[in-house]
C-alpha positions as CSV (number, residue, x, y, z in Angstrom):
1,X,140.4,77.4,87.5
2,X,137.5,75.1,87.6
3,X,135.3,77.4,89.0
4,X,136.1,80.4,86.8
5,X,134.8,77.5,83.9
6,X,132.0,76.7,86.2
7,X,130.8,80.2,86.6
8,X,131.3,81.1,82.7
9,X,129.6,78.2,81.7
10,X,126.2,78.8,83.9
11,X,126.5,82.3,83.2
12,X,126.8,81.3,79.7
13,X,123.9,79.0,79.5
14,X,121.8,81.7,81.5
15,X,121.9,84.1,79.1
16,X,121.0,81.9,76.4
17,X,117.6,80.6,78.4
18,X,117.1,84.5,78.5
19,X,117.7,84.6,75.4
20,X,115.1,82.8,74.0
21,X,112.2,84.0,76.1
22,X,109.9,86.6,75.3
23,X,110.0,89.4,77.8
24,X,106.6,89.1,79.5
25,X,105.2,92.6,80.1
26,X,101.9,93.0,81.7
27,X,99.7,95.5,80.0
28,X,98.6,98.4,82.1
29,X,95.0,97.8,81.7
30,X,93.7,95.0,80.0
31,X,90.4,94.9,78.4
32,X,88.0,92.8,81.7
33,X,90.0,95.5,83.9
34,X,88.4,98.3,81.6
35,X,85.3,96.9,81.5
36,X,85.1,96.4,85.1
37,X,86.2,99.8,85.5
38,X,84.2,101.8,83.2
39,X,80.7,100.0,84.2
40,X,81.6,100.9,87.7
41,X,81.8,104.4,87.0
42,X,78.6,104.2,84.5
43,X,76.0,102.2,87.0
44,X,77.8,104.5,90.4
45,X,78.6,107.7,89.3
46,X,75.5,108.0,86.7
47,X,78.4,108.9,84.0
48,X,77.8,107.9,80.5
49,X,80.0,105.5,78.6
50,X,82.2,107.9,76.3
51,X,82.7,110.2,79.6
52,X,83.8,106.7,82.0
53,X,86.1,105.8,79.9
54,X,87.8,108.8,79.4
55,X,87.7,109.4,83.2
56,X,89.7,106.0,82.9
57,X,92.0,107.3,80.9
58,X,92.8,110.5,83.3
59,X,93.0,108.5,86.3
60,X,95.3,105.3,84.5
61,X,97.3,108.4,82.3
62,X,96.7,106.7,79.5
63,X,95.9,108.4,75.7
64,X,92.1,107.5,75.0
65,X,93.7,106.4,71.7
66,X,95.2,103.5,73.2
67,X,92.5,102.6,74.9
68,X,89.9,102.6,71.5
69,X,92.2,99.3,70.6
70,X,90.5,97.8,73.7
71,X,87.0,99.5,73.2
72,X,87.1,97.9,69.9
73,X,87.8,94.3,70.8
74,X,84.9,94.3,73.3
75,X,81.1,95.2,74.1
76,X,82.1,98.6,75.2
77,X,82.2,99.3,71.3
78,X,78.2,98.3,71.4
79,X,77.2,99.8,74.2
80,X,79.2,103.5,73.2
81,X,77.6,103.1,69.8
82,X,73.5,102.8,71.5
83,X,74.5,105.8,74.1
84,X,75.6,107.4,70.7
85,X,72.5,107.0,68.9
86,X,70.2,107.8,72.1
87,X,72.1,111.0,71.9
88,X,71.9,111.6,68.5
89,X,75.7,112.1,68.1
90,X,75.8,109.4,65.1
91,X,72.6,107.9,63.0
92,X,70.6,104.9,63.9
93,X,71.2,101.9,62.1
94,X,68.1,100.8,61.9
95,X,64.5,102.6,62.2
96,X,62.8,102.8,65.2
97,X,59.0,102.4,66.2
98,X,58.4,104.9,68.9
């Protein structure tokens, strides 16, 4: 009979620990890991920004949507916004001399 108390107690007092922690779940690519990745791909592969990080999306099968959170927390947003403008895919921001 003691143990039966034993065991409901612990059991008891387990689930309340669990209780009150937050379930830690790790992301699956967080935004150093993109970075990493996608200047890999630009400086090795000779791929441009927009392209390596929708060939990280492909291989990670992840929705590109998700991923502009992360592009927009980091330099990636910069550097995507220069290649832009070399490309002429969106308007400089400010005038250039040459």
């Amino acid at each position: 009979m003691v143990e039966s108390m034993n065991i409901h107690y612990y059991s008891s007092l387990n689930e309340e620990t669990m209780a009150k922690q937050k379930p830690k779940i790790k992301p699956k690519l967080t935004l150093p890991e993109l970075i990493q990745k996608v200047d890999f791909l630009v400086k090795n592969d000779d791929m441009k920004y927009a392209e390596a990080i929708v060939e990280v999306c492909e291989q990670l099968e992840l929705e590109p949507e998700d991923v502009a959170k992360l592009v927009k927390k980091g330099p990636l947003k910069n550097k995507l916004e220069v290649e832009a403008m070399n490309r002429n895919i969106i308007k400089r921001t400010t005038a250039s001399l040459y």
